[in-house]
C-alpha positions as a Markdown table, in Angstrom:
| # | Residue | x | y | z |
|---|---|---|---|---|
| 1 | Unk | 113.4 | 93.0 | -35.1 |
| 2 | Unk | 114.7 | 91.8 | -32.0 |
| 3 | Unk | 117.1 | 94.3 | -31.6 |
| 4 | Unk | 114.4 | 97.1 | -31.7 |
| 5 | Unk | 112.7 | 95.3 | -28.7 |
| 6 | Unk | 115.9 | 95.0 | -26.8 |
| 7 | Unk | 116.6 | 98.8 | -26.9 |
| 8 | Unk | 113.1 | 99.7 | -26.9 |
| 9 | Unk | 113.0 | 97.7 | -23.5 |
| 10 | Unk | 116.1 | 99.0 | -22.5 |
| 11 | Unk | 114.7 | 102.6 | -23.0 |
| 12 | Unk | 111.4 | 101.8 | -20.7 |
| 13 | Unk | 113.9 | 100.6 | -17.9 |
| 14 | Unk | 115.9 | 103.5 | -17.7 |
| 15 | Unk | 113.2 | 105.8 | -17.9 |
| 16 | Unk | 111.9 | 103.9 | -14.3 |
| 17 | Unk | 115.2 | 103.9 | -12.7 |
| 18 | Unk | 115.1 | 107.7 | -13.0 |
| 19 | Unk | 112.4 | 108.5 | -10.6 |
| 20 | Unk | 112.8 | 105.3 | -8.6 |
| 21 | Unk | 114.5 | 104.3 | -5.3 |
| 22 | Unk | 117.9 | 101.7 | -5.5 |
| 23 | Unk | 118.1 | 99.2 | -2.8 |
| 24 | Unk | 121.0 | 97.1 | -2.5 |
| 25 | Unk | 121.7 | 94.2 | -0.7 |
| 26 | Unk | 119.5 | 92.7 | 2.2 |
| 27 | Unk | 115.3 | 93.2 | 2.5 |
| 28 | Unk | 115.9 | 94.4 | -1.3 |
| 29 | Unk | 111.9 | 96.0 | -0.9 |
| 30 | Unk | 112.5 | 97.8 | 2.1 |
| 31 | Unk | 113.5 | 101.3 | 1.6 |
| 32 | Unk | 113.1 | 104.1 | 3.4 |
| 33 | Unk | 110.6 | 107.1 | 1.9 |
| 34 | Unk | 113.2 | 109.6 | 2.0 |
| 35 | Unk | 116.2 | 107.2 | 0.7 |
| 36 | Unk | 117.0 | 107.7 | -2.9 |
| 37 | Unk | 119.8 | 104.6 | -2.8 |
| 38 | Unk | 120.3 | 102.4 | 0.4 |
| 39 | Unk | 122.7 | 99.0 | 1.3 |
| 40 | Unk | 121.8 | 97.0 | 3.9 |
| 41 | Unk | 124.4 | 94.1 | 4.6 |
| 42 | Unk | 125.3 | 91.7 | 7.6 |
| 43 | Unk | 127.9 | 90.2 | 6.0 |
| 44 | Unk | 129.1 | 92.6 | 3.7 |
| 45 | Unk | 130.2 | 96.4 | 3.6 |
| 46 | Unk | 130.3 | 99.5 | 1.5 |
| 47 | Unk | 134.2 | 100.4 | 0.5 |
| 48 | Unk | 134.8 | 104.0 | -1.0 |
| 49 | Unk | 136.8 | 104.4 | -4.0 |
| 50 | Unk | 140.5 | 103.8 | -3.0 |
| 51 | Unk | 142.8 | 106.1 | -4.7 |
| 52 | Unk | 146.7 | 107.2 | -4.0 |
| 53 | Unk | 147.5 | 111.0 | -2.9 |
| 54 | Unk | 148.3 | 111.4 | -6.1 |
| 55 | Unk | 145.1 | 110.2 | -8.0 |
| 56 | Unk | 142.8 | 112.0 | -5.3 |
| 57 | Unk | 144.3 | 115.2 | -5.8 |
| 58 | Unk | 144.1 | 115.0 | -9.9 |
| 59 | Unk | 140.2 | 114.3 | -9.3 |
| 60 | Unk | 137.9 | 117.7 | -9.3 |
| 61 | Unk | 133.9 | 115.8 | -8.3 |
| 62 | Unk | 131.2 | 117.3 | -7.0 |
| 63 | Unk | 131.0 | 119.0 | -4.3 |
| 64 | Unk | 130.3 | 116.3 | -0.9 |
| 65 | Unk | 132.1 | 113.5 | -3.2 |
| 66 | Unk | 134.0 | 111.2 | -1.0 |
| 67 | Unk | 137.2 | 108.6 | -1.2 |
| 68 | Unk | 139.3 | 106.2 | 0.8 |
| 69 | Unk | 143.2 | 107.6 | 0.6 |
| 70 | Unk | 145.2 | 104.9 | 0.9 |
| 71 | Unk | 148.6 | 106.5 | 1.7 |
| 72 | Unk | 146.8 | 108.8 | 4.9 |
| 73 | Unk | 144.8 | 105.5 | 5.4 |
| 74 | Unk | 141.4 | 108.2 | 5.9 |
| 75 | Unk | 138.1 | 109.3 | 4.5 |
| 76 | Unk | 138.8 | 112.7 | 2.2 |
| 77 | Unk | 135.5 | 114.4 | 1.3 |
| 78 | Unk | 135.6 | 117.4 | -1.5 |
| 79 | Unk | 134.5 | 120.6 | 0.0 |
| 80 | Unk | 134.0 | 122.5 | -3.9 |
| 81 | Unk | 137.8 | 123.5 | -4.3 |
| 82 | Unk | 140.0 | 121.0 | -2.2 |
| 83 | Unk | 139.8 | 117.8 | -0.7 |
| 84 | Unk | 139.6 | 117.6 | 3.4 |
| 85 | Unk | 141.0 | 115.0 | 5.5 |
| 86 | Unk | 138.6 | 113.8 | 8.1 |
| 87 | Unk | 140.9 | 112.0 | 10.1 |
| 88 | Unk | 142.4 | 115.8 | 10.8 |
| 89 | Unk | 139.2 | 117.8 | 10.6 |
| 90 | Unk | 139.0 | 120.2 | 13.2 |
| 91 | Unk | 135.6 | 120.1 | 14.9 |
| 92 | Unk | 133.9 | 122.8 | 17.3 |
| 93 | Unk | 136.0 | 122.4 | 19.7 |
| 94 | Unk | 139.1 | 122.9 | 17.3 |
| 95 | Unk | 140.3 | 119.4 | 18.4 |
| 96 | Unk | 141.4 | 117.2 | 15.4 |
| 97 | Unk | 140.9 | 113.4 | 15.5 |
| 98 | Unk | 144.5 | 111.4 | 15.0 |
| 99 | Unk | 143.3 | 108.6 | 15.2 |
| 100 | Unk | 140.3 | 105.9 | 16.3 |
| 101 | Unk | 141.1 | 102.8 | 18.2 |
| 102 | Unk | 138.2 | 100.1 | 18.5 |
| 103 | Unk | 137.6 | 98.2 | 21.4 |
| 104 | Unk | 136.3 | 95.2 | 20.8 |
| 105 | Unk | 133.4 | 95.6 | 22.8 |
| 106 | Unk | 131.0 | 97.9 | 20.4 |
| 107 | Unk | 132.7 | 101.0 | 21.7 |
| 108 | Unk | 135.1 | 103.5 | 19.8 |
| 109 | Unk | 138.2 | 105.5 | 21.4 |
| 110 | Unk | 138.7 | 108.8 | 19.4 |
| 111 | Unk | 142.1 | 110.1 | 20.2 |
| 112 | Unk | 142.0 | 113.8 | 19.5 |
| 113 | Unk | 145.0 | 116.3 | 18.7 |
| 114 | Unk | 145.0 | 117.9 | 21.9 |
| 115 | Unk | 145.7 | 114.9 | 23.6 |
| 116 | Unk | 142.1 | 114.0 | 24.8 |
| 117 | Unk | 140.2 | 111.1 | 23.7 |
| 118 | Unk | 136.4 | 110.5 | 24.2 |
| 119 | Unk | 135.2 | 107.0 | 24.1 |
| 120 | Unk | 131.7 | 106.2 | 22.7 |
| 121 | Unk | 128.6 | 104.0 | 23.5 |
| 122 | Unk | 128.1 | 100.3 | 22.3 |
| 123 | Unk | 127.5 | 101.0 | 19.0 |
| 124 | Unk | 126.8 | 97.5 | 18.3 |
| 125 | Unk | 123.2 | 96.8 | 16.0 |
| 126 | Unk | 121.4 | 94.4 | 16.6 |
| 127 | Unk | 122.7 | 90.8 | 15.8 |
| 128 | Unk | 121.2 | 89.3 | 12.2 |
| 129 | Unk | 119.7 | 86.0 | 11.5 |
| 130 | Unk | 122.3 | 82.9 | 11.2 |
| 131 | Unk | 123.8 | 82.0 | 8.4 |
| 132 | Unk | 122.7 | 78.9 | 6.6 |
| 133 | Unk | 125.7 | 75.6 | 7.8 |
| 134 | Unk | 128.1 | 75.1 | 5.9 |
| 135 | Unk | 128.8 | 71.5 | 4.7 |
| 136 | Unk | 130.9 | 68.9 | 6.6 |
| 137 | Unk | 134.3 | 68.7 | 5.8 |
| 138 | Unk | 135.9 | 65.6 | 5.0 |
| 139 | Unk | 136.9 | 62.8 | 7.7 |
| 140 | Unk | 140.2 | 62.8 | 8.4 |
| 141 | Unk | 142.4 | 59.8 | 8.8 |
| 142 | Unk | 142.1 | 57.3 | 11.7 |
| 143 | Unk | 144.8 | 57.8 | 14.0 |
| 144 | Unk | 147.9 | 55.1 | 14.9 |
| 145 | Unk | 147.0 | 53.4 | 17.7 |
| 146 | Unk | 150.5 | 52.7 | 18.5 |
| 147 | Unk | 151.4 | 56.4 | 18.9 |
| 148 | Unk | 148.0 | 58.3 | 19.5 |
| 149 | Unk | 146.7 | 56.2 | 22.3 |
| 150 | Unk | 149.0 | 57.7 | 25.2 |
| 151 | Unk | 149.6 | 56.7 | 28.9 |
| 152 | Unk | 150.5 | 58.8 | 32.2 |
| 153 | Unk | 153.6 | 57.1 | 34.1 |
| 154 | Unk | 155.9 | 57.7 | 36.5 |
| 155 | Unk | 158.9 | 56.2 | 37.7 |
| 156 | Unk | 158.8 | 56.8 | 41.4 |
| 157 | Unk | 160.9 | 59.9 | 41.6 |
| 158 | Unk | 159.0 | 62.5 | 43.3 |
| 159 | Unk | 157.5 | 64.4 | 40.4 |
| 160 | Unk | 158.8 | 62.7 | 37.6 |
| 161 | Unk | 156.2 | 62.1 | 35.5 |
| 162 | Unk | 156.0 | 60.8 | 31.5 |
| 163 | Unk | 153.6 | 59.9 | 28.9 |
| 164 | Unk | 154.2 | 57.3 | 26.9 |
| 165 | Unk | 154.9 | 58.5 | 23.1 |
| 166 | Unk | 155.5 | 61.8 | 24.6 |
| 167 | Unk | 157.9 | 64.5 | 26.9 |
| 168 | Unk | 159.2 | 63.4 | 29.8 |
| 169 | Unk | 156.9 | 65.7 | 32.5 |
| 170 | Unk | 159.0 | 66.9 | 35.9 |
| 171 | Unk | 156.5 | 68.3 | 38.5 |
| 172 | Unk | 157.6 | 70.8 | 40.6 |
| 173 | Unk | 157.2 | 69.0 | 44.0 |
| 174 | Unk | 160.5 | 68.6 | 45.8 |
| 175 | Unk | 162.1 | 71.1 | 43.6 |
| 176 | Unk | 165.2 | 71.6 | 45.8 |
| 177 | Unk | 165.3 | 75.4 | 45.2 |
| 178 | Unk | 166.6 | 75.5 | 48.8 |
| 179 | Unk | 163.2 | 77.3 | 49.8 |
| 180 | Unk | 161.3 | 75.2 | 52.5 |
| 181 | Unk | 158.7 | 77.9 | 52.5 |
| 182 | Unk | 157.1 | 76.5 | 49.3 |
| 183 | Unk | 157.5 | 72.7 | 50.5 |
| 184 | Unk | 155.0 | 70.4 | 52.2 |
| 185 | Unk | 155.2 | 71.0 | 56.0 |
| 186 | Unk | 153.4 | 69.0 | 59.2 |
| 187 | Unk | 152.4 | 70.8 | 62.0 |
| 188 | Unk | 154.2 | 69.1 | 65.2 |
| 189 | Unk | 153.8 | 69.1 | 69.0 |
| 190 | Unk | 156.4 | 67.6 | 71.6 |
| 191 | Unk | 157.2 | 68.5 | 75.2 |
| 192 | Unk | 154.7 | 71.6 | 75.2 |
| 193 | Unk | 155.7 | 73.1 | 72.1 |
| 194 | Unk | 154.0 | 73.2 | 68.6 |
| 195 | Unk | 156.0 | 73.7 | 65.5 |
| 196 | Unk | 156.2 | 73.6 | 61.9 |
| 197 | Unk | 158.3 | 71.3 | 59.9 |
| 198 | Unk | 160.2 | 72.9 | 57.0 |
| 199 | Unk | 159.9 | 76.0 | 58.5 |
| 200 | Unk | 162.3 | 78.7 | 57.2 |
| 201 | Unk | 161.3 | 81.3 | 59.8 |
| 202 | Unk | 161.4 | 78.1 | 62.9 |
| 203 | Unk | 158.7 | 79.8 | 64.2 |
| 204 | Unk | 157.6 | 77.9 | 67.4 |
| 205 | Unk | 154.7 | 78.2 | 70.3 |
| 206 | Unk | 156.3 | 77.5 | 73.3 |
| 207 | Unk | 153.6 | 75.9 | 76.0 |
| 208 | Unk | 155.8 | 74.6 | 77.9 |
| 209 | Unk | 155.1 | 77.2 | 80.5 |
| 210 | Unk | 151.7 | 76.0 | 81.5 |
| 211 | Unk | 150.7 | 73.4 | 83.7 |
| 212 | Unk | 153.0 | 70.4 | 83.3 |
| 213 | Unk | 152.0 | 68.6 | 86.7 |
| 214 | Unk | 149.3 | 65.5 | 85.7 |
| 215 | Unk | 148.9 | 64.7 | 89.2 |
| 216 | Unk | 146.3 | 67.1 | 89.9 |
| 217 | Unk | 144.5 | 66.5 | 86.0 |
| 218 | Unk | 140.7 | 65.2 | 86.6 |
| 219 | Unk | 140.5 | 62.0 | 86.4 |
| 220 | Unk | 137.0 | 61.9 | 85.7 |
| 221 | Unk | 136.1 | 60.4 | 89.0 |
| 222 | Unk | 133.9 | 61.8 | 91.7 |
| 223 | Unk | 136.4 | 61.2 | 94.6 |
| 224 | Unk | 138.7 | 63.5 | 92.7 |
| 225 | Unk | 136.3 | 66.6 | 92.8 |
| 226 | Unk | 137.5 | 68.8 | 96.0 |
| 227 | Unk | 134.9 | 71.3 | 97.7 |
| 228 | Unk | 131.8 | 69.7 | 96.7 |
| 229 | Unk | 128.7 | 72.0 | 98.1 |
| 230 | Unk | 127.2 | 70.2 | 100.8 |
| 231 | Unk | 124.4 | 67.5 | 100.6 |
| 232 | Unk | 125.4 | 66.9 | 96.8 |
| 233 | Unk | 125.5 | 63.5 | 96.4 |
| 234 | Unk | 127.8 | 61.4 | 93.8 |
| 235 | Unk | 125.6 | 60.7 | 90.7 |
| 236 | Unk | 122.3 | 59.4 | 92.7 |
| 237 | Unk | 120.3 | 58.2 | 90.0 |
| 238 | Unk | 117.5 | 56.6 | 92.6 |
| 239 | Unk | 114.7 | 58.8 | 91.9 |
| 240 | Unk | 112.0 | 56.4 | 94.3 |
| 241 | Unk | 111.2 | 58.3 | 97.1 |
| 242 | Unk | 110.8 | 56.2 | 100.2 |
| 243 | Unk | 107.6 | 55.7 | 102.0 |
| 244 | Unk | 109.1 | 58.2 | 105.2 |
| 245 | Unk | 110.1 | 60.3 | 102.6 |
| 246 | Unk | 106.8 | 60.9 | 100.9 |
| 247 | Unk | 104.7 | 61.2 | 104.2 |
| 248 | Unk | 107.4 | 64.0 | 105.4 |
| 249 | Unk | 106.6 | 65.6 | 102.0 |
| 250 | Unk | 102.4 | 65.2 | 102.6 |
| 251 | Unk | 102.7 | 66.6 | 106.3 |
| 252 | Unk | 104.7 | 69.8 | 104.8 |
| 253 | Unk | 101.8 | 70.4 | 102.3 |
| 254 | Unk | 99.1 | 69.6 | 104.9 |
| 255 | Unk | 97.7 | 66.3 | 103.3 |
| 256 | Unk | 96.3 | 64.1 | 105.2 |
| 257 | Unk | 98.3 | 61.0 | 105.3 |
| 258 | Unk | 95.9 | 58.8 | 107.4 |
| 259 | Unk | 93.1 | 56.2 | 105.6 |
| 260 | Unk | 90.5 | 58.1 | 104.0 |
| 261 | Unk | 86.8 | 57.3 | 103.9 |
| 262 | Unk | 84.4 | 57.8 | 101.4 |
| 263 | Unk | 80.9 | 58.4 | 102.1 |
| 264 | Unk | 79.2 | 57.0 | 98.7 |
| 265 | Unk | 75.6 | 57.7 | 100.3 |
| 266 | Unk | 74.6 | 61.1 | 98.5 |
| 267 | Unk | 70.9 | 60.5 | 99.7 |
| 268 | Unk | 69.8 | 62.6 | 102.2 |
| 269 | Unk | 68.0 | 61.9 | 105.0 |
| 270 | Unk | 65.1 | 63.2 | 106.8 |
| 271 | Unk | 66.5 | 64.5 | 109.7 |
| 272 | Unk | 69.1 | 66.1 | 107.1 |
| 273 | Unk | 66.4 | 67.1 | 105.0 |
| 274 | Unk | 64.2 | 68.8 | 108.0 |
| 275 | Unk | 67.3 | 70.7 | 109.1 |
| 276 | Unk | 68.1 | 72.5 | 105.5 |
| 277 | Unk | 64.7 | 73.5 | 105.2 |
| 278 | Unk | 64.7 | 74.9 | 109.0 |
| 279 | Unk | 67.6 | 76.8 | 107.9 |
| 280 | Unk | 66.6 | 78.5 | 104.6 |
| 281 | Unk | 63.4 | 79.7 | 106.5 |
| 282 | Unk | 60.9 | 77.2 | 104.5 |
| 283 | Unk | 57.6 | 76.5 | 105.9 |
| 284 | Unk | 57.6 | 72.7 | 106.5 |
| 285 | Unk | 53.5 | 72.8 | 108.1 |
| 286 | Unk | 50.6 | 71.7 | 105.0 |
| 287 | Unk | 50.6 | 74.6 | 102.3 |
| 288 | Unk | 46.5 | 75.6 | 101.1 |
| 289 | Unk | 46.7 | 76.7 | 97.5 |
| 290 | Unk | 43.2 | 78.9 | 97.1 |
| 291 | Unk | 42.0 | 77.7 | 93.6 |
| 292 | Unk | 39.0 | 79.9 | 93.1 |
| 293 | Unk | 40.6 | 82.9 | 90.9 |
| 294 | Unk | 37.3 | 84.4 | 90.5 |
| 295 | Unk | 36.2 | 87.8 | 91.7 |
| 296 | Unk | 33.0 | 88.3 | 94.0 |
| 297 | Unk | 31.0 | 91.5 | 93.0 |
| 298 | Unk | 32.1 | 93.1 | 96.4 |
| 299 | Unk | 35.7 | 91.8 | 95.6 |
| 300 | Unk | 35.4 | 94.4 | 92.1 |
| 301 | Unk | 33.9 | 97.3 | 93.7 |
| 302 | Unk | 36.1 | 97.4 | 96.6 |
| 303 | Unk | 38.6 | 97.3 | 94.0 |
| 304 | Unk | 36.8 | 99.6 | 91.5 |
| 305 | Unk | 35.9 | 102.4 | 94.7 |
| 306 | Unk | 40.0 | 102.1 | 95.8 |
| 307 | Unk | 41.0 | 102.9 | 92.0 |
| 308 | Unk | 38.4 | 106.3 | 92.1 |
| 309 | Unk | 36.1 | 104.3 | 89.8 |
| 310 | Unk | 32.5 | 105.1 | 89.5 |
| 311 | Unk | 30.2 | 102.5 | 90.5 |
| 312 | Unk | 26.6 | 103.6 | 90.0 |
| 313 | Unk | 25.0 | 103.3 | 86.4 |
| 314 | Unk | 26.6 | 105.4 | 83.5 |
| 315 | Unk | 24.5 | 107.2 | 81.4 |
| 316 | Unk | 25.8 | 108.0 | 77.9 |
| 317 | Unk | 24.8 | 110.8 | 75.9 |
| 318 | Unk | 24.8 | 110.5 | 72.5 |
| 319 | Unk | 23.3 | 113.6 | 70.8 |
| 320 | Unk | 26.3 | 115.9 | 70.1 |
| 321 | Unk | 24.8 | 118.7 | 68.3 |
| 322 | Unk | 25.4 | 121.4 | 70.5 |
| 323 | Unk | 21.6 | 123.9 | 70.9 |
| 324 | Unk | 21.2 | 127.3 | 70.1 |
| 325 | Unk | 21.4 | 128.3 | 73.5 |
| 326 | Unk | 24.6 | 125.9 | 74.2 |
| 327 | Unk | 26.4 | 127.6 | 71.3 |
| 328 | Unk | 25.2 | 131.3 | 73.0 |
| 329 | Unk | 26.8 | 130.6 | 76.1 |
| 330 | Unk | 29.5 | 128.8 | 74.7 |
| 331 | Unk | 30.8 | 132.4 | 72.8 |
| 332 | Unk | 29.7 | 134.5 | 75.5 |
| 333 | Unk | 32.0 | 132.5 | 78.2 |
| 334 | Unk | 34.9 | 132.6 | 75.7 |
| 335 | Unk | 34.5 | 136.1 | 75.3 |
| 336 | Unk | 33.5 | 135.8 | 71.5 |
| 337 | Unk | 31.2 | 139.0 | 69.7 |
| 338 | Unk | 28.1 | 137.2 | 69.0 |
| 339 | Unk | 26.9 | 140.3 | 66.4 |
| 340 | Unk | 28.4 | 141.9 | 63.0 |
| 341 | Unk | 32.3 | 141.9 | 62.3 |
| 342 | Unk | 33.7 | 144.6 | 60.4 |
| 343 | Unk | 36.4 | 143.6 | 58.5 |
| 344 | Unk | 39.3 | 146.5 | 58.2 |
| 345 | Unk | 41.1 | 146.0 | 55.0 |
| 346 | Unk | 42.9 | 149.1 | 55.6 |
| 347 | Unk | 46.1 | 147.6 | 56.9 |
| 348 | Unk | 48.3 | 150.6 | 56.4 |
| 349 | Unk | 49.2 | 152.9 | 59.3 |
| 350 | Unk | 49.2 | 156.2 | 59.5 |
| 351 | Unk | 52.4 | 158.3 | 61.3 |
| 352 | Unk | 49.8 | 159.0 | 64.1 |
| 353 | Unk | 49.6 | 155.7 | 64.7 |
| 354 | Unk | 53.1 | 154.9 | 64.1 |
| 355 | Unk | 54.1 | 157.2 | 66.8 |
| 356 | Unk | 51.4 | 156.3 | 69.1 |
| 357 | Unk | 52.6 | 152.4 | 68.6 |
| 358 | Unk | 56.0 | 153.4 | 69.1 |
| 359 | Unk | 55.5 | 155.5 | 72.3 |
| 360 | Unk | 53.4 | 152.6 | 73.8 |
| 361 | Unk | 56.3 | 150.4 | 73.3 |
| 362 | Unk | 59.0 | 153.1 | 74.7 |
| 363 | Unk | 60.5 | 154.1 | 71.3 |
| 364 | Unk | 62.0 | 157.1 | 70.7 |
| 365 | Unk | 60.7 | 158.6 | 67.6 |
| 366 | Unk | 63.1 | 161.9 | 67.8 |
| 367 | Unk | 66.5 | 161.9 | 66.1 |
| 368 | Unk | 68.4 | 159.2 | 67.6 |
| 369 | Unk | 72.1 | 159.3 | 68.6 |
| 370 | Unk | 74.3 | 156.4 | 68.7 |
| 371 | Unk | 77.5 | 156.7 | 71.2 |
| 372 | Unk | 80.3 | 155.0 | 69.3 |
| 373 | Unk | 82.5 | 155.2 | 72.2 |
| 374 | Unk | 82.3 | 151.7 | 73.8 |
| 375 | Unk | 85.4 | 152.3 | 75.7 |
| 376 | Unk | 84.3 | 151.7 | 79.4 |
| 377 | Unk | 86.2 | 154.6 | 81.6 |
| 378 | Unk | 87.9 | 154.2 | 85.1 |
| 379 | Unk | 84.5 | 155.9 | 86.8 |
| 380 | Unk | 82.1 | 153.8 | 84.7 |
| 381 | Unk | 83.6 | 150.5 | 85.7 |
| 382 | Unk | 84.0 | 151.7 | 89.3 |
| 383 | Unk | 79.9 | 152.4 | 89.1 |
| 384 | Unk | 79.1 | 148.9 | 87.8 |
| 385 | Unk | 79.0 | 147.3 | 91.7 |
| 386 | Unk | 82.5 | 145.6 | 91.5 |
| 387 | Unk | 84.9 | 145.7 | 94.4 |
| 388 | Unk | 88.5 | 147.2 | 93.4 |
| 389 | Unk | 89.9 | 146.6 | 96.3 |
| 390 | Unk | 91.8 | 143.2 | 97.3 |
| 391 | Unk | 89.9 | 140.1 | 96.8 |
| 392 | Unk | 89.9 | 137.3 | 99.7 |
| 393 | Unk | 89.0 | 134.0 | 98.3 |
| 394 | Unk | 87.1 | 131.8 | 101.2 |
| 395 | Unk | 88.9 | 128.0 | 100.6 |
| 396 | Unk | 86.6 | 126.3 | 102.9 |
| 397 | Unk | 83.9 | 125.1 | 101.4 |
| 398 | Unk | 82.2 | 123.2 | 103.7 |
| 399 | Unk | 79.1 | 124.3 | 105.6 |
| 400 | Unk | 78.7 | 124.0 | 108.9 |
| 401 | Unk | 76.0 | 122.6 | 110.8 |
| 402 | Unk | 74.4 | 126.3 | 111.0 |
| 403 | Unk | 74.8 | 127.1 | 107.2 |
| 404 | Unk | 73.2 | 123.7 | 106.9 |
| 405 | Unk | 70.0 | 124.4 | 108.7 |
| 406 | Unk | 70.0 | 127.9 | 107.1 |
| 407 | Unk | 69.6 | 126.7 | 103.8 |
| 408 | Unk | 67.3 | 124.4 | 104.8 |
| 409 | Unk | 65.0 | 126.6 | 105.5 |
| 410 | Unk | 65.4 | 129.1 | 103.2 |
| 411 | Unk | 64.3 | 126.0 | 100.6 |
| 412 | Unk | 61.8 | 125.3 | 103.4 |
| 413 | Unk | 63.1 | 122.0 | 104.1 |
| 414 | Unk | 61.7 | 120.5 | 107.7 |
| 415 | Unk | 65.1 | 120.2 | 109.7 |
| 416 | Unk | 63.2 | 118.4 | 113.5 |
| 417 | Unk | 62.5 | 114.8 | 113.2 |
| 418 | Unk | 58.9 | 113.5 | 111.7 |
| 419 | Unk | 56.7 | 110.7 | 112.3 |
| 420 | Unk | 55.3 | 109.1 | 109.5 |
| 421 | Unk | 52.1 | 107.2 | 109.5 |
C-alpha cells in the first residue's frame, strides 16, 4: 500500500517538472519568465562535462550540445555532424582566438590568430552579500620568553647592528666601497672658499676673489657712514620742538603768535544794535498797525466800480418761458422757415443731377484719361521755377542793422523810441 503511494507521488511530480521552470542554486524562486533552467551562484560555478579527445569525438548529441576538452583545454560545441573548437573558431573577421589571458582587474585580453588582441571592459558583477564567519581557530601556544622576546643592539661599529636571539644586522653606513659620493658629507667654508667634504668630483666655489679687505666693512657706527646728505643728523630721536622753533613754524603759516583775547560778551549793545538796523534799511521811528480790517461802503464800490462791477440794483427775471412773439423773432433772426416742411424721401439722384453736382464741383464727367507716365522730362523740370544754373550759398547769416529795421516793419514793429505812461 505504501509503495502505490510512493510511485503514485512520484508520478504527480514528474508530471510538474515537465512544464515547470528549474532553478538552481541562489534566490531558488527567482527565475526569469523566459528561463526554462537557471544557476545563480557566488560561490560556486557551472563546469561542463570534461571528456578526453578521444571520448568527445566518440559522442554524437544534439545539435548545440557542449563539453570541456581537456587535452585542447577549450569549450567544443556540436554543430549537427562535428564538434567545433571555440578556442579556434573563426569569427567575422576570420580572426581565430588562441588564447584568453585575464587580468586581474575584471577585464579579459583575447589574443587572436592574426596577432591582434582586444581587451574588454570590467566585466566584474556586482559583489554578493558576505559570507557568514567562520569559527575561531584554536589558540596556539604561548611563546618562550627567553627566545621570542628580542632586543636591538649594537656594538659600536658603525652599522653593526644585532638582535638578540637573532642575525647579526650590518647597515650599510660606512660601507667602504671606495665611493665617497654615497657617504655623509659637510659642507665647509675656509679662506673664501666653500667645499664639500667627501667629495669625489672636489668641486669647490672659490670666493676668494671678492672683497677680502675688513677695514672698510661697516662697523655699524654712524661715524663710519661717508657722504651723508646734508642736514641729516645722527639718529635724533628728540622729537620736542623748541619754543623758537614752534613760533618760526606759526609765523610761516600766518598764526598769530601774540596773547589772544576773548570777548565772552555776545550781548549786543544799543549803539551796536541801532547801527545793524541802519544798515539793513529797518525803520527804527514807532510802527501804527491799522486794526480795523473792515470795509466802508465807499471802500467796496470803489472797489466793485474798478473791477467793472455793476452797482445799482439787480433785477432778476425769473419767468423763462419764452412768448409767442419771442419764439417768432427768435426763428426769423436765425433764419428758420416758420411755415410747412416738406420732407423729400426721395434721396436717390438722378444723372441730371449727378452731372449738374459734378460740374458744380469741377468734375469731369467725360471719359477720363490717366497719364501713366510720371517720368518728369528735362523741359518739365526746367518749367517748375528752379534755377539750373550754379547755386551761391550766402554764409552770413547775420542781419545788419538795415535788414533789422526792415523786418521790423514789415511785422509792423515800432523801431523810434516810446514813452510810456
Amino acid at each position: 500500500m505504501n509503495l502505490n503511494k510512493i510511485l503514485f507521488a512520484l508520478l504527480i511530480f514528474s508530471a510538474t517538472m515537465v512544464t515547470a521552470q528549474v532553478k538552481i542554486g541562489e534566490n531558488p524562486n527567482n527565475i526569469d519568465a523566459a528561463s526554462i533552467i537557471e544557476l545563480e551562484s557566488t560561490t560556486k560555478a557551472f563546469v561542463l562535462t570534461r571528456v578526453t579527445e578521444i571520448q568527445m569525438q566518440s559522442i554524437s548529441p544534439l545539435y548545440g550540445a557542449m563539453v570541456y576538452n581537456i587535452d585542447s583545454q577549450c569549450i567544443h560545441y556540436f554543430d549537427g555532424s562535428s564538434w567545433i573548437n571555440l578556442c579556434q573558431k573563426s569569427g567575422l573577421s576570420g580572426k581565430g582566438i588562441q588564447s584568453t589571458v585575464d587580468n586581474n582587474d575584471g577585464t579579459f585580453t583575447l589574443n587572436y590568430s592574426d596577432g591582434t588582441n582586444f581587451t574588454t571592459s570590467n566585466l566584474t558583477g556586482p559583489a554578493g552579500a558576505d559570507g557568514v564567519d567562520g569559527v575561531d581557530g584554536t589558540q596556539g601556544p604561548a611563546g618562550d620568553p627567553a627566545t621570542d622576546d628580542q632586543t636591538l643592539t649594537t656594538n659600536n661599529t658603525p652599522g653593526d647592528l644585532s638582535i638578540t636571539g637573532g642575525n647579526n644586522i650590518i647597515l650599510n653606513v660606512d660601507d667602504a666601497d671606495a665611493d665617497a659620493g654615497n657617504e655623509i658629507q659637510d659642507l665647509q667654508f675656509s679662506s673664501g672658499i666653500i667645499s664639500l667634504t667627501n667629495d669625489p668630483d672636489a668641486t669647490i666655489i672659490d670666493l676668494s676673489g671678492f672683497d677680502t679687505d675688513s677695514t672698510d666693512d661697516f662697523d655699524g657706527e654712524w661715524a663710519s657712514l661717508a657722504n651723508r646728505p646734508a642736514g641729516l643728523d645722527d639718529g635724533d630721536d628728540d622729537t620736542q620742538l623748541t619754543d623758537a622753533q614752534v613760533a618760526v613754524a606759526a609765523t610761516a603759516e600766518g598764526f598769530i603768535t601774540g596773547a589772544h583775547t576773548i570777548d565772552t560778551d555776545t550781548n549786543l549793545t544799543e549803539t551796536e544794535v541801532d547801527a545793524f538796523v541802519s544798515n539793513n534799511g529797518y525803520s527804527t521811528g514807532a510802527h501804527t498797525i491799522d486794526t480795523d480790517t473792515q470795509l466802508t461802503n465807499a471802500e467796496v464800490a470803489a472797489a466793485a466800480t474798478a473791477e467793472g462791477f455793476v452797482t445799482g440794483t439787480h433785477t432778476v427775471d425769473t419767468d423763462t418761458n419764452l412768448t409767442e412773439t419771442e419764439v417768432d423773432a427768435f426763428v426769423s433772426n436765425n433764419g428758420y422757415s416758420s411755415g410747412a416742411h416738406t420732407v423729400d424721401t426721395d434721396t436717390q439722384l438722378t444723372n441730371a443731377e449727378v452731372a449738374a453736382a459734378a460740374t458744380a464741383e469741377g468734375f469731369v464727367t467725360g471719359a477720363h484719361t490717366i497719364d501713366t507716365d510720371t517720368q518728369l522730362s528735362k523741359t518739365d523740370i526746367e518749367t517748375m521755377g528752379f534755377v539750373d544754373g550754379a547755386h551761391t550759398i550766402d554764409t552770413d547769416t547775420q542781419l545788419s542793422n538795415a535788414e533789422v529795421a526792415a523786418a521790423a516793419t514789415a511785422e509792423g514793429f515800432v523801431t523810434d523810441w516810446r514813452t510810456y505812461h
